[in-house]
Wavefront OBJ file of the C-alpha trace (Angstrom):
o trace
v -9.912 -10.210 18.811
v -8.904 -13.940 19.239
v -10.656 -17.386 18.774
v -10.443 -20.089 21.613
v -6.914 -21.637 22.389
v -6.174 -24.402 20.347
v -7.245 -28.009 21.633
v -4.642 -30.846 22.109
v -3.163 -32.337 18.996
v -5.666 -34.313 16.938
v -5.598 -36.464 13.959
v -5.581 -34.412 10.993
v -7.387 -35.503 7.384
v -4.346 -34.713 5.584
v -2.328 -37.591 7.572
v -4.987 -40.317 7.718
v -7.314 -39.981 5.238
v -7.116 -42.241 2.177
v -4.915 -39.895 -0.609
v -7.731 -40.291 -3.092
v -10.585 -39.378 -1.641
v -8.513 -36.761 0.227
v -7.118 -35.233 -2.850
v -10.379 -34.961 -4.208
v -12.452 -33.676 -1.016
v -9.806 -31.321 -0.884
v -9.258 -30.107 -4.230
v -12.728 -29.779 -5.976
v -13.728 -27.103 -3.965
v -10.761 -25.069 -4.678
v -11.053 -26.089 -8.075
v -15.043 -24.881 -7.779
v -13.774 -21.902 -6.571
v -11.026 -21.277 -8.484
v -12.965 -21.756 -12.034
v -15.530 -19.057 -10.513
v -12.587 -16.709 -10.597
v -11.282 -17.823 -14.170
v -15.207 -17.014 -15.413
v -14.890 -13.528 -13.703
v -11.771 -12.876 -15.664
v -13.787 -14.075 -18.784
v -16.632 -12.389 -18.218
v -15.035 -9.329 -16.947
v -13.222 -9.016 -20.559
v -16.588 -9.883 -22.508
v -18.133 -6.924 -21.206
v -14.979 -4.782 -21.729
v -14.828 -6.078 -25.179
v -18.211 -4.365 -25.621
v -16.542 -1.068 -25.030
v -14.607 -1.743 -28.184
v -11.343 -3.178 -29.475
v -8.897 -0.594 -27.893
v -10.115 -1.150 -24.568
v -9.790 -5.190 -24.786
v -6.185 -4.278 -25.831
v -5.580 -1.687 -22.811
v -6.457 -4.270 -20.323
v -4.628 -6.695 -22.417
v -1.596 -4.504 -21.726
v -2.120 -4.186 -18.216
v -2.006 -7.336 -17.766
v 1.442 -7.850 -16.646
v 0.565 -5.895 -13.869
v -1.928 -7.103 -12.817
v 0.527 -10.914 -12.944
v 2.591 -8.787 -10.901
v 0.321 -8.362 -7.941
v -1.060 -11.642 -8.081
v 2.194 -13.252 -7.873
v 3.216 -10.977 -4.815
v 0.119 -12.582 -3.184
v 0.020 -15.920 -4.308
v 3.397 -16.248 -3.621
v 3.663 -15.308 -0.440
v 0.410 -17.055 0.612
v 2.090 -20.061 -1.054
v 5.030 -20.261 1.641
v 2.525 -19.087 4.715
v 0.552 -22.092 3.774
v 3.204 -24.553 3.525
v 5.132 -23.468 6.585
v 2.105 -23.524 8.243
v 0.898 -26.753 6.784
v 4.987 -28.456 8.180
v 4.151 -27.042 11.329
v 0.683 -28.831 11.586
v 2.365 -31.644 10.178
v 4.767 -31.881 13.603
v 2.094 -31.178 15.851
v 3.255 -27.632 16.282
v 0.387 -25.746 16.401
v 1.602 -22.300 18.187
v 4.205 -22.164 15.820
v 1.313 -22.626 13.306
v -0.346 -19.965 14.672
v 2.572 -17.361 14.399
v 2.750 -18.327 10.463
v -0.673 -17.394 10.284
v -0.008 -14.163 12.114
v 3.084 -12.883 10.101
v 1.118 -13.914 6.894
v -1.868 -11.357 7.908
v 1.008 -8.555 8.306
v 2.757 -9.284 4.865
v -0.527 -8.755 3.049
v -0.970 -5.400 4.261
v 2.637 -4.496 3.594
v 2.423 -5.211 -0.050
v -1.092 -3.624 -0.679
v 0.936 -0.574 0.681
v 3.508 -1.066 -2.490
v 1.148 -1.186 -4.985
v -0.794 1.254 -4.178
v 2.349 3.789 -3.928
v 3.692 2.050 -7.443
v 0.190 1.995 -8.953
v -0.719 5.793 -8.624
v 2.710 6.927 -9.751
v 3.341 4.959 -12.535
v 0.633 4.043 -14.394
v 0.484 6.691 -17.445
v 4.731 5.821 -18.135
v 4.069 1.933 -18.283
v 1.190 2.200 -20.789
v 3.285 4.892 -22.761
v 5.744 2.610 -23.370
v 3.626 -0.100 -25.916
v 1.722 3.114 -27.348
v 0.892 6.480 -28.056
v -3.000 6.025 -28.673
v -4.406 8.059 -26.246
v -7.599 6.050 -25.976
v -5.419 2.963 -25.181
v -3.168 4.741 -22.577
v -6.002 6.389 -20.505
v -8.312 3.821 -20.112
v -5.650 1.287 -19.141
v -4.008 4.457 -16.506
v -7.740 4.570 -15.187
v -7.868 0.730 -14.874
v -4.742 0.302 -13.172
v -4.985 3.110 -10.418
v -8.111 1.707 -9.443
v -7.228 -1.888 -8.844
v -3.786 -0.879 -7.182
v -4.792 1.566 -4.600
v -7.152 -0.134 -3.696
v -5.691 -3.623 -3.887
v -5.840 -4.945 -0.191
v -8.719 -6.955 -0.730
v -6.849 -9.205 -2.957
v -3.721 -9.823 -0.902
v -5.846 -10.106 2.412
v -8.216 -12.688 0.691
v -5.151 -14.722 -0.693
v -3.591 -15.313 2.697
v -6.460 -15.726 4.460
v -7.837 -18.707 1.914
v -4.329 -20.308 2.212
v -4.286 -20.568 5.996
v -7.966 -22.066 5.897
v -6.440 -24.327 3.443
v -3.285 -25.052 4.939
v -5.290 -26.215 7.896
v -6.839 -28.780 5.017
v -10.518 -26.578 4.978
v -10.606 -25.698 1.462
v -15.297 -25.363 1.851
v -14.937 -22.020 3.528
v -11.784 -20.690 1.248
v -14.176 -21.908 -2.367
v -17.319 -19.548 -0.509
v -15.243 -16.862 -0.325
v -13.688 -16.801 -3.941
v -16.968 -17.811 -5.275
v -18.932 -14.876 -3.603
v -16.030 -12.275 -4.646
v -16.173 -13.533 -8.487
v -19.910 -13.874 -8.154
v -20.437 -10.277 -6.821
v -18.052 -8.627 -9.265
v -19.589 -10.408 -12.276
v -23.069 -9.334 -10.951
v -21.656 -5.829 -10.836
v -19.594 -5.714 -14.242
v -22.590 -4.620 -16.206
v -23.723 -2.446 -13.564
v -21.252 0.022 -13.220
v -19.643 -0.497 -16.544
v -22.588 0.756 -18.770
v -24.682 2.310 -16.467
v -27.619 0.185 -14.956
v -29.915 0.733 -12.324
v -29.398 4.248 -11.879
v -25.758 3.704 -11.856
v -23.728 6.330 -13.929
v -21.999 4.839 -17.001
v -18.545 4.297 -15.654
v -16.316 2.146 -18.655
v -13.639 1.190 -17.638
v -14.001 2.885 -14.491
v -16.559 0.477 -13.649
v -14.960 -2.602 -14.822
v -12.034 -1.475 -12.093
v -14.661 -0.390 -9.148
v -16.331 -3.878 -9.639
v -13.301 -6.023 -8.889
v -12.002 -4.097 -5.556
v -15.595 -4.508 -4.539
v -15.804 -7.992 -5.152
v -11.952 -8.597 -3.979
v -12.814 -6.556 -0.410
v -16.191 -8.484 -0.269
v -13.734 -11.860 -0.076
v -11.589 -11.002 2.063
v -14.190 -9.931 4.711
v -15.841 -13.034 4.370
v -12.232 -14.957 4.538
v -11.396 -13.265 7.893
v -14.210 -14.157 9.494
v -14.372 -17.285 8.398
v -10.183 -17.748 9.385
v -10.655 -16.216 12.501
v -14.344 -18.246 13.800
v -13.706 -21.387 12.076
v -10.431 -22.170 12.068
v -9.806 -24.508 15.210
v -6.083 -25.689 15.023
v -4.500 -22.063 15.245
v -5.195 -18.811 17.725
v -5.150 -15.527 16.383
v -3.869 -13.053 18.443
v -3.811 -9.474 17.340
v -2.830 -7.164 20.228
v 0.476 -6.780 20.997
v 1.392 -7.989 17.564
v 4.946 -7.509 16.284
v 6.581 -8.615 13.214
v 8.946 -11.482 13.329
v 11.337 -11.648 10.540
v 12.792 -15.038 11.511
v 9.627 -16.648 10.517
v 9.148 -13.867 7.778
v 12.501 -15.277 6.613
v 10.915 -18.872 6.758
v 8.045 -17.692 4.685
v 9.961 -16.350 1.667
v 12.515 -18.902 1.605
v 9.486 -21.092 0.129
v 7.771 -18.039 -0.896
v 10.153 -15.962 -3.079
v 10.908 -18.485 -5.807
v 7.045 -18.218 -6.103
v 7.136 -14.710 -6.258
v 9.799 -14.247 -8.775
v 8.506 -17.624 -10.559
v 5.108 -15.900 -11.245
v 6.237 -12.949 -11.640
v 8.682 -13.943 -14.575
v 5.190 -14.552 -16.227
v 4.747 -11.131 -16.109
v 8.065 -10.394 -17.935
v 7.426 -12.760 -20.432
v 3.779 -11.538 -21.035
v 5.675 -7.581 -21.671
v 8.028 -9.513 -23.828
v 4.766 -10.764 -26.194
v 2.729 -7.817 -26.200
v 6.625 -6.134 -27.349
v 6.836 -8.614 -30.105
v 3.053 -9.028 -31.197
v 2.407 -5.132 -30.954
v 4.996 -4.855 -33.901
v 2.451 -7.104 -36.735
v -1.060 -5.287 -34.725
v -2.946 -4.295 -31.737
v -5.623 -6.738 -32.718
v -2.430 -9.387 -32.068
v -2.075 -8.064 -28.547
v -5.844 -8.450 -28.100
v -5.737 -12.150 -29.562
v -2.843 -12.628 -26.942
v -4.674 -11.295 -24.219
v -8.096 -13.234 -24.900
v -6.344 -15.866 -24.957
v -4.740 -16.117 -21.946
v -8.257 -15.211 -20.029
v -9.644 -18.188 -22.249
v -6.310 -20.553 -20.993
v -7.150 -19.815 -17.410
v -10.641 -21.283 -17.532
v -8.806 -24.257 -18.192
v -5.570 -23.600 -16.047
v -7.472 -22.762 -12.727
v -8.769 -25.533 -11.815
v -5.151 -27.143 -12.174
v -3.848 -24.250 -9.918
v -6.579 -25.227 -7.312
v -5.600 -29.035 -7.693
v -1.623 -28.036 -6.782
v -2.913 -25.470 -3.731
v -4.643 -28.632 -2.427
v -1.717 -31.203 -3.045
v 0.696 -28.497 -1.689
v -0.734 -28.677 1.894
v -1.318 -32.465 1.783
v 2.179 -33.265 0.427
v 3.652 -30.670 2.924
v 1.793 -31.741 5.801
v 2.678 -35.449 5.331
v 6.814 -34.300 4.486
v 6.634 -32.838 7.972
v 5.269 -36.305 9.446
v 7.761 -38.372 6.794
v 5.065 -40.078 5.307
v 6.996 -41.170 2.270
v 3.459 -43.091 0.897
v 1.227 -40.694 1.419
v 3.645 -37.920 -0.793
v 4.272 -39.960 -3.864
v 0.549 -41.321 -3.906
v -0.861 -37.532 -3.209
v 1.387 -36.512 -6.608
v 0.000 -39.430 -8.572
v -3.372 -39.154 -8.338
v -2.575 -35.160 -8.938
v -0.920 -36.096 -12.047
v -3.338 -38.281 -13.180
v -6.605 -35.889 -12.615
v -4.560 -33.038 -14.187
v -3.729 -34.551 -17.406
v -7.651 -35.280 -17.503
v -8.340 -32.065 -17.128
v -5.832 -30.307 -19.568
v -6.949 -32.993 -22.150
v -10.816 -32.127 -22.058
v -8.885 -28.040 -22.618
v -7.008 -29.703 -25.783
v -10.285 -30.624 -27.560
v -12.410 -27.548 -26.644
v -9.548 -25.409 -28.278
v -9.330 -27.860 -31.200
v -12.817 -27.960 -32.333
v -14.472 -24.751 -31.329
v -11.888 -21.862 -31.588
v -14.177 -19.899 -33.305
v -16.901 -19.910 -30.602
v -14.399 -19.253 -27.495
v -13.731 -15.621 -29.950
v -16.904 -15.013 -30.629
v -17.828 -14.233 -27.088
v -15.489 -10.921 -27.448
v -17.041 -9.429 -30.161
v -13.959 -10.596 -32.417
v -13.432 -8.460 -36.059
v -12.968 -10.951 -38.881
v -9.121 -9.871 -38.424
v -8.915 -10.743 -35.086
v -11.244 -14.290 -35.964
v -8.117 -14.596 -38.450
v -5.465 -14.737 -35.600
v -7.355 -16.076 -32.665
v -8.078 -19.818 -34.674
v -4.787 -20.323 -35.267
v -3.101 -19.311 -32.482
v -5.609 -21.266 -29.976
v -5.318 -24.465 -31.762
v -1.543 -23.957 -32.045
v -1.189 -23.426 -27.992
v -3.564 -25.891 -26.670
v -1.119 -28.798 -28.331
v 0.655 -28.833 -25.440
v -2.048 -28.753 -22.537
v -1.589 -31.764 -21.051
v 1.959 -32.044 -20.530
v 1.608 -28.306 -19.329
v -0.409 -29.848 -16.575
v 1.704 -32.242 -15.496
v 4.472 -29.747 -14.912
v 2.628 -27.836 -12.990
v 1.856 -30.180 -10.523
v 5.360 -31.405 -10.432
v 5.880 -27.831 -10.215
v 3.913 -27.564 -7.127
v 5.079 -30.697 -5.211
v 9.064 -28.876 -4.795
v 7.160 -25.767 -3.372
v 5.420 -28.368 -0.619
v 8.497 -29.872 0.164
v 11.007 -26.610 0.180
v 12.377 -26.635 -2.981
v 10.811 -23.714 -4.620
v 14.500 -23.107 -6.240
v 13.172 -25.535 -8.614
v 10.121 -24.525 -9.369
v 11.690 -21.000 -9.970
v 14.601 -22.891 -12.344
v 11.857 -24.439 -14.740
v 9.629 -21.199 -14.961
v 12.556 -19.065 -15.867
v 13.673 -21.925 -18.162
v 10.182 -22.327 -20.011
v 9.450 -18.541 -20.236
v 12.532 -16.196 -20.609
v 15.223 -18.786 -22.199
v 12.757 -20.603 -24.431
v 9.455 -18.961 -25.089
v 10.662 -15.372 -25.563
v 13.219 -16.082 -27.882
v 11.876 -18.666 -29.838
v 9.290 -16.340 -30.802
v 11.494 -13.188 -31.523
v 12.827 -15.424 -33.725
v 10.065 -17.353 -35.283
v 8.465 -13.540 -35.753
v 11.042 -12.600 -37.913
v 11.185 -16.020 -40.000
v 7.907 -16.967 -40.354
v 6.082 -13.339 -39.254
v 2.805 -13.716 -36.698
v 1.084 -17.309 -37.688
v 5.142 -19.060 -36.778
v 5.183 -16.802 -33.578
v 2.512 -19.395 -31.308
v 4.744 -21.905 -32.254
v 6.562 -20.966 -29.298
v 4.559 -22.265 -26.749
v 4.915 -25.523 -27.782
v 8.534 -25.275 -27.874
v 8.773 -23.824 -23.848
v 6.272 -26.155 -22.783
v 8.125 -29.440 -24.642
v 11.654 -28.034 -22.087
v 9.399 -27.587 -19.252
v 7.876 -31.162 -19.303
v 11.462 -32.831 -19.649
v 13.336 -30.330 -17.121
v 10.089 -31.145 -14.470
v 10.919 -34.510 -14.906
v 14.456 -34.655 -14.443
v 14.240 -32.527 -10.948
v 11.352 -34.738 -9.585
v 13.847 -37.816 -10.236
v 16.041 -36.153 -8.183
v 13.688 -34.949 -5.282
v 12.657 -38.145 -5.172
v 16.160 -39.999 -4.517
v 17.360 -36.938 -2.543
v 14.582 -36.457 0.075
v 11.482 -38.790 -0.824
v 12.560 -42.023 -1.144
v 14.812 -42.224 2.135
v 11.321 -40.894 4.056
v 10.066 -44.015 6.810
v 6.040 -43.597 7.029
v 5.794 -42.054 10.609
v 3.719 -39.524 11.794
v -0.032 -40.558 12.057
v 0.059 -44.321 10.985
v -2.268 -47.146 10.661
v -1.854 -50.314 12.449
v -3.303 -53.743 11.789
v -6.593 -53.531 13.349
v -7.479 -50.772 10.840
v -7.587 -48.065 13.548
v -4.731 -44.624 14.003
v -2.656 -43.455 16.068
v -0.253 -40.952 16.455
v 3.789 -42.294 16.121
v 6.870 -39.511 16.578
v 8.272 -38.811 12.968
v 12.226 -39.395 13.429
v 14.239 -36.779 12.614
v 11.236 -33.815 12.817
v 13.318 -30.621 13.597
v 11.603 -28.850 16.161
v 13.612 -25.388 15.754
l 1 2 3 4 5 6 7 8 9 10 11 12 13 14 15 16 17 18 19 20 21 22 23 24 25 26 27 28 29 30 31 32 33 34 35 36 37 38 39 40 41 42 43 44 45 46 47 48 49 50 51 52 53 54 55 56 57 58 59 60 61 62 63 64 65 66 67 68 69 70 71 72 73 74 75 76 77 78 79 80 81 82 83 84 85 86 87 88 89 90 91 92 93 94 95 96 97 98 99 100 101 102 103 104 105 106 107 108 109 110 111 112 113 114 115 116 117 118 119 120 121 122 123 124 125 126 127 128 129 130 131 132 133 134 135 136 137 138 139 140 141 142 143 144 145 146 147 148 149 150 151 152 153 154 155 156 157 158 159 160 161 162 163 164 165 166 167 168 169 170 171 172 173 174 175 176 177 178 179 180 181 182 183 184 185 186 187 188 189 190 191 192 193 194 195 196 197 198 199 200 201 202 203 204 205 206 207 208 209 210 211 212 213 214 215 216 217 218 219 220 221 222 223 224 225 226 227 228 229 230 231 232 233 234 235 236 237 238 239 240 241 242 243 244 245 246 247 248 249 250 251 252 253 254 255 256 257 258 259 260 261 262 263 264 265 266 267 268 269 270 271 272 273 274 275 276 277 278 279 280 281 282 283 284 285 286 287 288 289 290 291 292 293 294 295 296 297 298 299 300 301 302 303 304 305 306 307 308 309 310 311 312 313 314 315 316 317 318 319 320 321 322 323 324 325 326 327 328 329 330 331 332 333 334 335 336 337 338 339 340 341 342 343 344 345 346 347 348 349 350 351 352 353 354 355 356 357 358 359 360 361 362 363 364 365 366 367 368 369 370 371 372 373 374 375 376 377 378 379 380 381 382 383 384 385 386 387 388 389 390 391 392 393 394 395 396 397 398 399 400 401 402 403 404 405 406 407 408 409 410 411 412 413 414 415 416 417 418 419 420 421 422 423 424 425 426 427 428 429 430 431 432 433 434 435 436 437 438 439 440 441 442 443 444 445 446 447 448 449 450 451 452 453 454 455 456 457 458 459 460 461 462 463 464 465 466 467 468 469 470 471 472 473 474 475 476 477 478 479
């Protein structure tokens, strides 16, 4: 199956388009999309939280996981989109093409990890935080599920990020929006029972999310393979080329091993909060399902200013990169500032959605209005984050996650637990995020003198009469 060969080069959006109005046209759909998801993972956890306590806490567990497999796939989508966005950038759009190819074939490599790690290791990862048997099997139950049968999520990932590295982020928000929408619709369902449907627990909370993750990534394909007009897909005769697999991770892997230090630190919380309660764990896991209604959309933000600021390093548009991370900057700290206040004056309603006990009530307050202190320089650093992943630097991306998470966060709160006990232990955050805010600084000084501010504004240019056209970038490898 192939689409029609690509046409000649053609002025892309992403190098002529005003950075404003691009960054937004762009971004809000992904944003759209992306805050569709975070209310699935809400919404998914309300009805779980009806099951009772111990099951909010076995999915709170698994959790890490679950980070686990998302940052395989995000990661890796990560680098196919901005190779393939550099390539589009230097008019390269066969090369594009064979991104888009190799990115298809990674995605069904790792679903065949998981699955192999996910059915034999389930029951020992939940027996190591505890020995309630309630706890441990519905968490095993919830994580064989949504591992086996995990290729929905890695095919939709790469799939959205080579729509979006092609700057269509409409079809890529329909996709994510119909998977969260269809796996919300179904939580109930097959959780408790409805319709005729057998009452399925946790069970169902697992079978509703590969549904709805398999239901996006059919709808991504097609949409990727019918509607995607700069690249050529060409499955027969496929083979795997590890020179531009090589290409991938170089960008990729500090992604991978960025996120997946998240996943580290998150065992490293649920180790020290398990210690005071499991209601702490539970706290600790509501809130980070609460965090990512507010995080998501600045996740969507960076996936659009990732292809725009890649795109327009591979034309050496120097103005259209630093203008692209302003305007991200700006919207972001917007954003994470409207996240401050909800956290500040309504704690207590954001709980009361999971059924909380007056114990858990206790904990949740203080530790949401401790966190959210520091939402709006968290913001900023992630889109500073994200602009050294556009323009190949993901080494320091990876440096300031690792920084903020393992050599601050982590130990700040072992040792906060032990000298203030639980209520000192959220402190933390604000401590990893303060490091992360100065370190993201420091590096995009550096970027900037090292490889932006030497940049001429080639590529697609626009000359006095107001109209475009299309100028060589100097210096464009074309290896």
């Amino acid at each position: 199956m192939q689409n029609s060969t690509p046409k000649q080069p053609r002025l892309n959006k992403m190098g002529v388009k005003p950075v404003g109005s691009l960054l937004f046209s762009m971004g809000l759909p992904i944003m759209i999309s992306m805050m569709v998801q975070a209310l699935y993972n809400v919404v998914d956890s309300i009805f779980i939280a009806r099951i009772g306590e111990e099951a909010l806490t076995a999915i709170s567990l698994a959790f890490p996981l679950q980070i686990l497999m998302i940052s395989m796939g995000v990661g890796t989508s990560i680098g196919v989109n901005a190779l393939l966005s550099r390539r589009l950038g230097q008019q390269r759009h066969e090369a594009a093409s064979a991104v888009a190819m190799q990115g298809l074939f990674l995605a069904v490599v790792i679903w065949i990890l998981f699955a192999l790690l996910g059915s034999i290791l389930s029951i020992f990862f939940f027996q190591l935080f505890t020995d309630n048997p309630a706890i441990v099997s519905m968490g095993q139950i919830y994580l064989i599920i949504t591992t086996t049968l995990s290729l929905g999520i890695f095919g939709q990932f790469v799939c959205e990020r080579i729509m979006q590295g092609t700057g269509d982020t409409i079809h890529p928000m329909i996709t994510q929006a119909s998977g969260a929408i269809i796996n919300i619709i179904l939580d109930p369902i097959m959780i408790f029972g409805l319709f005729g449907f057998p009452r399925m627990g946790m069970a169902g909370a697992a079978v509703a999310t590969v549904i709805g993750q398999m239901s996006a990534m059919g709808m991504a394909l097609f949409f990727m393979i019918h509607k995607t007009h700069d690249l050529s897909f060409k499955f027969k005769g496929f083979r795997p080329d590890f020179s531009i697999i090589k290409e991938i991770y170089r960008v990729g892997l500090p992604s991978i091993i960025m996120q997946s230090i998240g996943s580290v630190m998150t065992i490293g919380m649920n180790t020290i909060l398990i210690t005071f309660s499991a209601t702490a764990v539970a706290v600790f896991g509501v809130y980070f399902r609460l965090q990512s209604f507010i995080f998501m959309p600045i996740f969507g933000l960076a996936t659009a200013m990732i292809s725009i600021v890649a795109y327009n390093y591979g034309a050496r548009n120097r103005h259209r990169i630093t203008g692209t991370i302003r305007f991200a900057v700006l919207i972001s700290a917007s954003i994470m500032t409207m996240g401050l206040l909800i956290f500040q004056l309504v704690p207590q309603v954001l709980l009361g959605m999971f059924d909380a006990s007056p114990d858990m009530m206790q904990i949740g307050m203080k530790a949401l209005r401790i966190i959210s202190l520091m939402f709006p320089l968290a913001g900023v650093a992630i889109i500073l984050s994200s602009s050294f992943q556009a323009m190949g630097r993901g080494s320091y991306s990876l440096l300031l996650s690792i920084t903020r998470q393992l050599v601050f966060l982590l130990p700040a709160a072992y040792l906060l637990s032990i000298i203030g006990g639980l209520d000192t232990v959220w402190y933390a955050f604000l401590v990893s995020e303060a490091s992360s805010i100065v370190m993201s600084l420091v590096l995009y000084h550096r970027i900037y003198h090292n490889k932006i501010k030497h940049l001429e504004p080639d590529g697609v240019i626009q000359t006095p009469d107001g109209s475009t056209e299309m100028k060589l970038a100097k210096g464009i490898s074309r290896e």
